[in-house]
Every structure is written in C-alpha cells, then in structure tokens.
N, C-alpha and C positions, 0 to 999 in steps of 0.2 A: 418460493423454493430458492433456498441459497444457492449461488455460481459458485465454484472454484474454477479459477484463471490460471494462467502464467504467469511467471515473473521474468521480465524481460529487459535486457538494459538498468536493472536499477529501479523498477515498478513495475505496478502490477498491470495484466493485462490478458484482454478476451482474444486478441488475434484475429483471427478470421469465423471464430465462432459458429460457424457451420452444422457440426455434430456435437453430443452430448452423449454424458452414457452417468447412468443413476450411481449414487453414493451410499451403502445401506446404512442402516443401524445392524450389525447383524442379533443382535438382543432379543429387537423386536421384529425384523423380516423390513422394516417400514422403511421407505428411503430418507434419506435425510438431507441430501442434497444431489444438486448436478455436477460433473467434472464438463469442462471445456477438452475436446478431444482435438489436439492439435493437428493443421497441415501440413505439408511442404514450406507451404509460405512463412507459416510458425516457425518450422525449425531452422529455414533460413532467415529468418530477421534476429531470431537468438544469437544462432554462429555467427553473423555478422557484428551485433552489439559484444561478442565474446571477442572476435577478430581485433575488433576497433581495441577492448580494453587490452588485450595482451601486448598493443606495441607499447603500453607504460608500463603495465605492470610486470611485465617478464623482465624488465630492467629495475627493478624497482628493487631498492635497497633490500638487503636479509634485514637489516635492524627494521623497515617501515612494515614489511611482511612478517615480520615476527611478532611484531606489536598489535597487529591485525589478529593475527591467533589469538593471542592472547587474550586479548578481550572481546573473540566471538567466546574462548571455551570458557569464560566467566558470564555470559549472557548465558551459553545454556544451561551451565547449572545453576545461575539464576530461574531459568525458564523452566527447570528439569520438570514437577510435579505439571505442567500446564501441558507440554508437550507431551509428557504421559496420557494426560488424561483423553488429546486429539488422537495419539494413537490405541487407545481401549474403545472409541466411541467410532471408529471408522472401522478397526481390523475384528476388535472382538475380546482381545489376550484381556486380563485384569490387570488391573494399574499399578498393582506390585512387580508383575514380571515388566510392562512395558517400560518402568521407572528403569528395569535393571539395563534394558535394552538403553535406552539412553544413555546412561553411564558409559556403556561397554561402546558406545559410538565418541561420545565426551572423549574418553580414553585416546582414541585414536586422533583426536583434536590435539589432545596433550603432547602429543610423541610428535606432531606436526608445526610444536610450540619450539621445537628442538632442530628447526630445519638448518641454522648459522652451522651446526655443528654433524647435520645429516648431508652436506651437500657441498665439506670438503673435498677439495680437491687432491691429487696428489701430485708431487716432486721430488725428480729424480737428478741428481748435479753430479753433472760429470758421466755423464751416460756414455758418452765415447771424451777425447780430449777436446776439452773448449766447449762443449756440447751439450744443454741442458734442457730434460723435458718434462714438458707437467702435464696435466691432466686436470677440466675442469664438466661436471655435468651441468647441462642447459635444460632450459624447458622447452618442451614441444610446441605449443601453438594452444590451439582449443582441443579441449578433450571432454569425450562425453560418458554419461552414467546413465546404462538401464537397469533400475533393482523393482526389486517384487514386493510383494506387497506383506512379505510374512514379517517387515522389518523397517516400518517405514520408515526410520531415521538411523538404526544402527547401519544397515548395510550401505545408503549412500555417504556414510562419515566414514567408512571404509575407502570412500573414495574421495571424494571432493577435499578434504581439509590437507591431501596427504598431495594432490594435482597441484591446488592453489598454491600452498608453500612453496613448491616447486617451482612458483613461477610462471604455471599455466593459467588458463582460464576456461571455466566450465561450463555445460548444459548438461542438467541431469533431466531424464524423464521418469519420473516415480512410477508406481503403480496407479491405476486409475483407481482402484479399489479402495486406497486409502491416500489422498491425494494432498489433503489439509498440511499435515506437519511440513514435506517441503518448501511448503510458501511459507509457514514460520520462519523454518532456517532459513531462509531465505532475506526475511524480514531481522532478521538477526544477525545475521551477515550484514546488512547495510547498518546497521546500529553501529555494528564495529568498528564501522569505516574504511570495508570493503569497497573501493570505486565501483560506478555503477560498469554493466555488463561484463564483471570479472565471474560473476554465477549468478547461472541462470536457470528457469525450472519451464520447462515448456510438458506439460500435460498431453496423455495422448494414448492410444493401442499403435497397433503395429505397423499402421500407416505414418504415423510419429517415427517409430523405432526404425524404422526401414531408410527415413529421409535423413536419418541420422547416421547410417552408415553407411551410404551413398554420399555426401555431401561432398566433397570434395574440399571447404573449409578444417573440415573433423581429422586430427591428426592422430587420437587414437582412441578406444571404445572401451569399458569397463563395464563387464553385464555379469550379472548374479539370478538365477531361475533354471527353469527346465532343461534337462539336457538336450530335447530335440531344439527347442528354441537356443538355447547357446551354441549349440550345433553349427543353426542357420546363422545367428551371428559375427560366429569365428570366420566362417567360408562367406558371407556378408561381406564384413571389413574387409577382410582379408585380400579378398579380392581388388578394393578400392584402393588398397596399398597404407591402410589405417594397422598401427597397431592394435593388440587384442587380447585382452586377457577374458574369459566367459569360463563363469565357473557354472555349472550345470545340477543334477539332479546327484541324491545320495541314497542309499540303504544303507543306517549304521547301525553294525552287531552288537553289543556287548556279551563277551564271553565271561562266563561265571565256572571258576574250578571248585572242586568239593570242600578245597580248602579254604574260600573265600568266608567272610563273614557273613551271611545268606541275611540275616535283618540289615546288615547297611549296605548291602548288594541293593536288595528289594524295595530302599527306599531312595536309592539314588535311579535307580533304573524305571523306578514307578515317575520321579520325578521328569527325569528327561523324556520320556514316553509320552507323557500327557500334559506336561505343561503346555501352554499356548496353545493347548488341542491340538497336539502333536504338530505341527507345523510352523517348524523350524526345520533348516537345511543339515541341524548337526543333532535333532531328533532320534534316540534309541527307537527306532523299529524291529529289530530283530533281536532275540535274546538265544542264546547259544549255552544250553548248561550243560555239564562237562560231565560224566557219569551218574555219582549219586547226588548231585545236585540237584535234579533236576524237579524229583518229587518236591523237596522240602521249598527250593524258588518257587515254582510256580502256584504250591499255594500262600507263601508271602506276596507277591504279586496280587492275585484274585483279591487277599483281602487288603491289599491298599486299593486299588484300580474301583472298587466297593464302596471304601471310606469315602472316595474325591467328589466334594459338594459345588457340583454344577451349577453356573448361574449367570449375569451378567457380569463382562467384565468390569464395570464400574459401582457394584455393588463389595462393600469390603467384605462380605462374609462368601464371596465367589473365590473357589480355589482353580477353576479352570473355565473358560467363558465358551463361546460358539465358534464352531468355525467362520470363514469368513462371507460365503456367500451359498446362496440356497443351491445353485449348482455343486457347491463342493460338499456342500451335506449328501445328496444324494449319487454321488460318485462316493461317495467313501461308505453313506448304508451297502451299497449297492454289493460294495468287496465285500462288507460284511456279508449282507446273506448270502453270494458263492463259498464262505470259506466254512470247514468244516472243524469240529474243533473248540468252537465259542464258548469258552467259560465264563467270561462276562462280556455281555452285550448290553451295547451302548445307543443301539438304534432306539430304543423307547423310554430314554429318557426324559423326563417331562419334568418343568422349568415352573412351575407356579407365577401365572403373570403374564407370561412370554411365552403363547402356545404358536406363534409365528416366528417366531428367531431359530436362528440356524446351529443348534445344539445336535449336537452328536455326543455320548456320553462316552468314561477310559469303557474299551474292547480288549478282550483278553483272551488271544486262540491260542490253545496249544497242538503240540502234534505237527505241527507243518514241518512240510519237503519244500525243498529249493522249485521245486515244479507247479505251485501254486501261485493263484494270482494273489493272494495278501502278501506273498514272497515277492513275487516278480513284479510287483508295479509299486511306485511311490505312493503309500498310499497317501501321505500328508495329509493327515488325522489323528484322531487317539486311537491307535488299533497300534497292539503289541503282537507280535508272531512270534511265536517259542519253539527253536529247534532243538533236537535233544544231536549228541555226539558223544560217541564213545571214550573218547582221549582228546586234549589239546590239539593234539597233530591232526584228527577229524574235524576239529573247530575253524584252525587257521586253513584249512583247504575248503571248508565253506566259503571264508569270507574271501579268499584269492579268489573263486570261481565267479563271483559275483560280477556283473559288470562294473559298479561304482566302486570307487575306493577315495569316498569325501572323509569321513572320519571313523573312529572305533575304540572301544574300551577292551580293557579286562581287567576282571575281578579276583585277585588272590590273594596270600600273604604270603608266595614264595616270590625271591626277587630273580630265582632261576627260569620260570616261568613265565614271569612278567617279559624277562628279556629274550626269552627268547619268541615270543609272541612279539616283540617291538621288533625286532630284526627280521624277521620272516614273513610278515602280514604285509599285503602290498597295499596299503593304505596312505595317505598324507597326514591325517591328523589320529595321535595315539593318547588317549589316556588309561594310565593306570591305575586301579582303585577313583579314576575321574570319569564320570561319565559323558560329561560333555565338554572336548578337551580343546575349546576353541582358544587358540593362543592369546596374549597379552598384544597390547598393538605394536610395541617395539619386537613383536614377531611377525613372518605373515603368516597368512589365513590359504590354504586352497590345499585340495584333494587329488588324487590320480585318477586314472581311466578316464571314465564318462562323467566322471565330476569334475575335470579340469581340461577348455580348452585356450589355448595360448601355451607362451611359456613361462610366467611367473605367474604367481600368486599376489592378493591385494594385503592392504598395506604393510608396514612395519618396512623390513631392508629392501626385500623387492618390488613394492611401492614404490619409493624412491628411484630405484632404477625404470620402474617403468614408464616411469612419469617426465623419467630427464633420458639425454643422451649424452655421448662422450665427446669430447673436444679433446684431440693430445695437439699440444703443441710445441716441435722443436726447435730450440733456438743456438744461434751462436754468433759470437759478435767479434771475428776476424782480424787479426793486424793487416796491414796492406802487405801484399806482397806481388814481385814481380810478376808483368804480364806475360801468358805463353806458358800456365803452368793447369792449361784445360783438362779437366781425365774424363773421359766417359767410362769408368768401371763403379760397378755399383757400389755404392759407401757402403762401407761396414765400421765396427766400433774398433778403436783402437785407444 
C-alpha cells in the first residue's frame, strides 16, 4: 500500500508516522493508499524548517522571488494534465473540470509573478517642512494553509504563491482525503528553486490543524471549509494572537426573472449545480424563479439534470464523477430521502463497473421553503432546491435571510434589475447572467456572514495585504541649530 508523507525542509518525509487514515479511489469504493496523519511534533519541525528559511528569504531580493514564480508557474503548466489527473483519481471530479481547477490556481501563481510591482511602497515629500514619509509592506514570518479537499490545488494556490512572494514562508495542511497533489507542488516548488523549508506540506486531521494554530512560530492562518470548523479556526488563532482569514460554508441562489433566457439560464445553472458533484464552495444549490419562470425553468433543469452521464472521473466520456467519500454519499442520499419534492432522484444511480464507488446522481427538488433541511444544510452534492417567489423583491429577501452570503447570480436581460439585485443582495461575490462568479486573481475571492471569518479575503489586493504589514517611516535631516531650543508640544505639520 502506498505512503503519502510530508514534505518538510526541502524533502520528503514520514515524521513521527504514528497514525494513518485510508486514501480512496472514490470510483471504485477501494482504497488506494495511506496518508501519514501528522503530530505536534510534525508541525513543529515544519515551522521551524519555515522559521530557519524566512531569515533569507524575507530578505531575499523581489528580482530572485520573482524568478522563483516564474518558473514554478511554468512547471505547472508544464505539469497541468498530470496534476489533473492526481486530482480525479483521489477527489473523484473528471479531468476536464480538475484541468480547469488547475488553471484557475496557475492564475493566481501568475498575478504572484507581479509581486516587484504589488508590493510598492508609498512616498510622501514634504509632509510637513523638511519632513518626508514613506511607506513600505513587509512580510510576516511563517504562515499556514488549511484547505479542503473539494480543491486540492486550486484553493491552497490561493494561498501559498500569493504568502511566498510576499516574502513569507509556508505550511500548508491539505485535506487528508486527497493528499497526492500537494507533494507534487511541492516537488515543483523545489524544481524552481525555491530554498529548502520556504514550503512546506505536513499532512494531518485536526490534531495537525489545531497544532497549527496554537504554535506560537505561525504568524498567521488561511483556512477554506465548513463554517462551524472556520468558526473554530478564527477564535483558534485568534486567540494565539495569529492573524486569520477562514472562509467557511455557502448556500448560493441563482435568481432567474421571467425575462431571462430560460435555455441558457438552465444550462448555466445545470452546469454549476452538478459539476464536480456539486461540491464546490461557489456551487448553485438553490434556484429562486421569479413568477412565470418557474414552470418553464424547472422543467429545462429536470431535463438537463436527466441528460448528465455519470461515471468515473477519469473516464472521458464522464460528465460528472462520485462524490468524494462513502460518508458523504450517504449524508447527502440521506437529505435526499427527507426532502419532498424530488423530480429527479439521484440516489439510484448505477455506474456500470463500479457498483462500489461513491456516485450519487444530479437531484432535482422542487417546491422547497427556506424551513427544510435540503434548504438549510449544505448539502455539498448534486442536489438543486427550487424555490419559487413572487417578484424580485421576494427573491432578494430570501437570499438576505439566509445565513451565508459566499456568492450568488441572477438571470435576466434588464440591466435595471440586474442592478438593483447587485446593490441590495447582502452577498460578497455577484454574478450576472454568470453563474459562478468567482473572481480573476488580480481580484479577491471571499463571501459575508457565515461564509467569511477574518477581515479580508484570499488573494488578489487583499492577499497582499494580508500577507504583508506596514512600516511608515519618518524622516528629516536637520541643519544644526542652537542649543536650548527643546519644545515638549506635540508636532504638528507645518
């Protein structure tokens, strides 16, 4: 049975090797490997190999760190189709979405390739007379990454490529559930000629995660998953005096008006729904059609949700693969059979080949109230809930009621509509006529409410900030003048 390790200081490594926890296929049900579940001891020997590299590399020239980017983000799109295929063969997604997933992480590599010119400084001349002050951001120390497993490499390149630049140095702890691609990037980072313990990947559940927020080396925490566990995270760190960005759990709506184009409403909305077997953090779960929309949507929905040919993710003719573990199949039939409503039902789908892999088929309930569990719990599966609403103004006060406010669409061809649905929706991420409207990386990424805790969002401008701090420094360089001329009143500009 294959190991996956950590990578630590610059190689690879079992640590204290203690515990283990299975790696599946979810295809086939069958395990595929072991993860190494890291200690205390683990994640102190990381922060320490991160400690030792930050006293070079946080000085280390923009041009030597810029060069550094540059030819990690050319290794991984050299790498892109291999790193795809470790993430279809661990999480499940098929190798065309994982492929996209890579890119959309690449991206964020790219914007990180720009740091000479993200990480000016400012100056001010002449701020009072003789008296001139600038402004320059620094990096923090070691900074850590916990992401989930719905993304094994997009969501920690939201973080890592955007820290490093910066000047810091890393531990991420991936998900245990798809563990492989880390130790790629990982191995691709030192291709680069990243010095050894600038990043680092220490494997692990929440005995790992816990010793990461506790540490007292860890200068600040980037975590991506559930809201109750970001919760724990934020008030975690928090407490240890770490900064903290923890993005959490979403419900996102797309509202559909009657004036919408209903066939490319139903195939955008089918799309975000069920790709990657619904789980994804900016996944359409909830569909909102707006008077007489709502007949004609839902039966374009039923019959795409109908058409989508179930299968493995590494098979090319799979348009949407298994969930990711036999736990989360049966937490999400489960919603299924309480919910009432089911126009297409996904619990019995059956796979040719693969009567052990973790397939749950698109789900399609209409009729639901805000008072039901397909509404009220994430379900993070293919399961769509269709709520109907009389007017726009019934729409936008569904989705404000909601607790999460990660992202959200709407569907129409008035641009009076659209805007006022952007201006009113208490939401962080808006697409219009876009269903899933996750920013470019030279933007950031992060949601309101219970989807967002800290106070920025990952990468793009606020990455940057989060990742550095400020330095003002005032200067002035005096003629001599006679002694006896002491003021104790507070300076002001003149």
């Amino acid at each position: 049975m294959r190991t996956i390790g950590h990578w630590i200081g610059g190689r690879p490594s079992t640590g204290s090797a203690t515990r283990h926890a299975p790696v599946f296929d979810p295809a086939t049900g069958a395990e595929q490997a072991r993860v190494v579940l890291g200690e205390a001891a683990d994640v102190d020997l990381a922060v320490r190999a991160a400690a030792k590299a930050f006293e070079s590399w946080g000085t280390a020239s923009l041009t030597s760190r810029t060069r550094v980017m540059f030819r990690f983000r050319d290794l991984v799109e050299r790498h892109l189709d291999e790193l795809a295929e470790l993430v279809a063969a661990e999480h499940g997604k098929v190798v065309d979405d994982a492929r996209g997933e890579v890119v959309r992480g690449m991206e964020v590599a790219e914007y990180a390739c720009g740091l000479a010119e993200l990480l000016k400084g400012e100056y001010s001349q002449q701020a009072s007379t003789g008296v001139d002050v600038f402004s320059v951001r620094e990096p923090l120390g070691v900074c850590a990454g916990v992401s989930p497993f719905n993304f094994p490499v997009m969501v920690p390149m939201w973080m890592h490529p955007v820290a490093i630049a910066c000047g810091n140095t890393f531990v991420l702890k991936p998900s245990e559930r798809d563990p492989s691609a880390s130790i790629r990037i990982a191995e691709l980072y030192a291709e680069a000629g990243l010095p050894e313990g600038v990043f680092n990947v220490v494997q692990g559940d929440r005995v790992t995660v816990d010793a990461l927020l506790d540490h007292p080396g860890v200068a600040a925490v980037s975590f991506v998953g559930s809201t109750p566990v970001a919760r724990h995270v934020h008030e975690r760190a928090g407490r240890s005096g770490k900064r903290v960005q923890a993005l959490g759990g979403a419900k996102n709506h797309a509202v559909v008006l009657p004036d919408a184009d209903l066939d490319f409403a139903a195939d955008q909305i089918a799309g975000a729904a069920y790709g990657s077997a619904g789980q994804r953090c900016m996944a359409i779960s909830a569909v909102v059609a707006v008077g007489d929309a709502a007949g004609p949507l839902v039966e374009r929905l039923a019959e795409r949700a109908r058409a989508i040919k179930v299968g493995p993710g590494r098979d090319p003719g799979s348009e949407m693969g298994p969930v990711v573990t036999h736990a989360s199949r049966e937490r999400i039939t489960a919603i299924i059979e309480g919910a009432d409503g089911v126009l297409v039902d996904g619990r019995d789908v059956a796979v040719p080949g693969h009567p052990d892999g973790f397939f749950v088929g698109p789900t399609l309930v209409d009729g639901v109230t805000p008072g039901m569990e397909v509404y009220t719990e994430e379900v993070f599966g293919p399961v769509l809930a269709v709520l109907r609403a009389e007017t726009l103004d019934d729409a936008i006060e569904v989705i404000n009621a909601n607790p999460y406010g990660n992202g959200t669409a709407i569907f129409t061809n008035s641009g009076e509509a659209a805007q006022t649905f952007r201006r009113r929706v208490h939401v962080g991420m808006i697409g219009v006529n876009v269903p899933i409207p996750v920013p470019m990386a030279y933007h950031s990424f992060g949601g309101w409410k219970d989807s967002l805790f800290g106070d920025t969002h990952v990468h793009g401008p606020e990455g940057v900030r989060f990742y550095t701090r400020a330095k003002v420094t005032t200067t002035r360089w005096p003629r001599s003048t006679p002694a006896g001329h002491t003021s104790l009143s507070f300076p002001t500009s003149a």
